[in-house]
N, C-alpha and C positions, 0 to 999 in steps of 0.2 A: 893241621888237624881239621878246619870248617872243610879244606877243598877234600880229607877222605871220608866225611860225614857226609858231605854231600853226595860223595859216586856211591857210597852206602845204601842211602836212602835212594837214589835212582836205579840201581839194584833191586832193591826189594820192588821197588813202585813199576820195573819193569813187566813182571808178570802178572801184577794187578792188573794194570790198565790194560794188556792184552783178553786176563781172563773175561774185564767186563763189554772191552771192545767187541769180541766174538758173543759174549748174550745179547748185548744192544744190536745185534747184526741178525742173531736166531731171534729176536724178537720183532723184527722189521717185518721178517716174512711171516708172522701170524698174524699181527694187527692188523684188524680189518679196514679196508680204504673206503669210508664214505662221502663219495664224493662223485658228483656225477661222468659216466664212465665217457660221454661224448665231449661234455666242458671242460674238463679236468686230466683225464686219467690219460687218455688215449694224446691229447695236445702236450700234454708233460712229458709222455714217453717217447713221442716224437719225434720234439724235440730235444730229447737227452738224445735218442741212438741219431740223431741229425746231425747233435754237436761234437759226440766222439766221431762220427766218419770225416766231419769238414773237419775238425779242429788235428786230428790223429791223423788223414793221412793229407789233406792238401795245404788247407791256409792255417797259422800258427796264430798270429799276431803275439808275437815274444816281446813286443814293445809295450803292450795292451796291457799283456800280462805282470813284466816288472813293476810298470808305473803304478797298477794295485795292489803288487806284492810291496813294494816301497811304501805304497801308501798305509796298508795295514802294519808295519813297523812303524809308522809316525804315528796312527789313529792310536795304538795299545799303547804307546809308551809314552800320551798324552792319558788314559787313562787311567797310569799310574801312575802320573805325575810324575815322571822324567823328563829331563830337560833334554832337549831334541841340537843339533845344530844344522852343517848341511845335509841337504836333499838335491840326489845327481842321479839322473838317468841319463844314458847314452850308451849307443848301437842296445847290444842284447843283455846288458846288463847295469844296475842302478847301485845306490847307499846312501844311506840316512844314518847320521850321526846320534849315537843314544846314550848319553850316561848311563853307568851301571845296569844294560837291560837286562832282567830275568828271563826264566824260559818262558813264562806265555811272548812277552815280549819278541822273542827271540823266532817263535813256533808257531806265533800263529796266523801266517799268512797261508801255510799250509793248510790252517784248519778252517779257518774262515772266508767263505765266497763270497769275494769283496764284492764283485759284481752282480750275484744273485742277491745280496742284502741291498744295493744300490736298486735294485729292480723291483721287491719287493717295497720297497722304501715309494717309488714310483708306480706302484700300481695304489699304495694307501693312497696317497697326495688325489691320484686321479680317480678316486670312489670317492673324495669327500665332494670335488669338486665336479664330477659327472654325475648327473644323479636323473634320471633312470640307468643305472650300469646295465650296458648290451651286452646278449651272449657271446656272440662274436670277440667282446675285449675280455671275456675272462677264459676263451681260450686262447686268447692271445697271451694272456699274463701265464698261462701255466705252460704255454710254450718256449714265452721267454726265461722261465724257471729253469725249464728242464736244460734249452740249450747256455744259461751262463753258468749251473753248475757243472754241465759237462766239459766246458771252460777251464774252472777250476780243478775238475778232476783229470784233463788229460795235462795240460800245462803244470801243474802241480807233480804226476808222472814224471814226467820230460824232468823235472828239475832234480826229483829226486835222483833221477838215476844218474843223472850228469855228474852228483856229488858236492851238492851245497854247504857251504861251511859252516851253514847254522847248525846243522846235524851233527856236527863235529863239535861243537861246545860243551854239549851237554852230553856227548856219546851217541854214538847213531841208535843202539838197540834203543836205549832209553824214547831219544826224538822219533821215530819209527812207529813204535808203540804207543806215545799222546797223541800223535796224528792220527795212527789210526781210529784208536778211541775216540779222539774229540770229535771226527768227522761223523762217525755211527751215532755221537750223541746227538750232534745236531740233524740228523736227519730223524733218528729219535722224537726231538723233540717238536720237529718239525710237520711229524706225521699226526703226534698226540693231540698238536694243537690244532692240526685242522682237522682232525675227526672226533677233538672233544674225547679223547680215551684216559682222560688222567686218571683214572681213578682204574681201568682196565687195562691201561699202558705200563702202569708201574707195578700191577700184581704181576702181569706179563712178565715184566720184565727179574723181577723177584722169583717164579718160578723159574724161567731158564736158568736163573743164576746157579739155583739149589740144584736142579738137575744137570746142569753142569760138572758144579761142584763133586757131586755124588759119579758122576762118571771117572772124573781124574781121581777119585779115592777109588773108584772098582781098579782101572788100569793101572793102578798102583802098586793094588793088593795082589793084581795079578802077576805084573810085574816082579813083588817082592817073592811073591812063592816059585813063579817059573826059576828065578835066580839060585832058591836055597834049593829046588829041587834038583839043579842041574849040577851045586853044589855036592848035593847027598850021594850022586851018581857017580861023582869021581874019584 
């Protein structure tokens, strides 16, 4: 009875999180980027289309990759207070041992760029303790951004399509669709905070939803009428 309550509810939860994942995604591209465009913008982007061509078509590091895919199942399911036991990487694949993990536990090394939060983690530490911070290092930091999320998103790729058995636990539509979502949010919220838009990010974000929303109810209506009219004609 809990295990058909649960595909139930991930049923239902499947087209939500896609519905919001796709506004979170239409609302990326209207929030405005305030950030300056030679420090920031142009060093970020660089370094992301830098790290899809090295990471996608030459050097992988799959070893790189496991050991912080392994690591983010340890870090989450210390977060939830799960008791952990072994931790094994070797050649191109790893496992950590987790009592009872749930699906963040389970999902979210897909969602979270262990290495771009390691980085940022690394650029705080060296603003408290460099002080005058040079231009120079904060186009270094928003390079290193661009190329460890790029990291996460093509290695993350790659693993999906191989056929991860995490995917498999929960149901792949289900996993598919929080991954997509979580990743939109955190770039989401990632945009809000460094342009200060909370207050302009979440009405953003609230509009797309409603006009969204209102689109899949026109394609509906449209839908329902082409069907009985094609009905009325036979």
């Amino acid at each position: 009875m809990k295990a058909k309550l649960g595909t139930l509810v991930r049923l239902v939860l499947t087209p939500v999180l896609l519905f919001l994942g796709s506004a979170l995604v239409w609302t990326l591209t209207i929030l405005p980027v305030n950030m300056d465009p030679r420090l920031a913008v142009f060093p970020l982007l660089a370094g992301f289309l830098s790290g899809l061509a090295i990471f996608g078509i030459r050097i992988r590091f799959v070893r790189l990759y496991v050991l912080g895919h392994e690591l983010t199942h340890y870090v989450t399911a210390k977060l939830f207070l799960r008791r952990t036991g072994g931790f094994r990487i070797g050649g191109n694949r790893g496992s950590v041992e987790v009592d009872n993990p749930n699906t963040w536990i389970v999902l979210s090394p897909y969602i979270v760029p262990l290495y771009t939060v390691a980085w940022i983690g690394l650029y705080g530490l060296c603003r408290m303790l460099w002080v005058p911070f040079p231009a120079w290092a904060f186009s270094t930091f928003y390079a290193g951004v661009g190329i460890t999320y790029a990291f996460h998103v093509v290695l993350t790729l790659l693993a999906l399509r191989q056929g991860q058995q995490d995917l498999q636990l929960y149901g792949t539509c289900f996993s598919l669709a929080l991954i997509f979502c979580g990743n939109a949010a955190l770039l989401f919220l990632a945009l809000v905070v460094a342009g200060q838009h909370w207050g302009y990010g979440f009405e953003t974000l609230w509009e797309c939803m409603v006009t969204q929303w209102d689109g899949l109810l026109a394609a509906g209506q449209w839908a329902s009428n082409a069907i009985r009219e094609r009905g009325l004609t036979r």
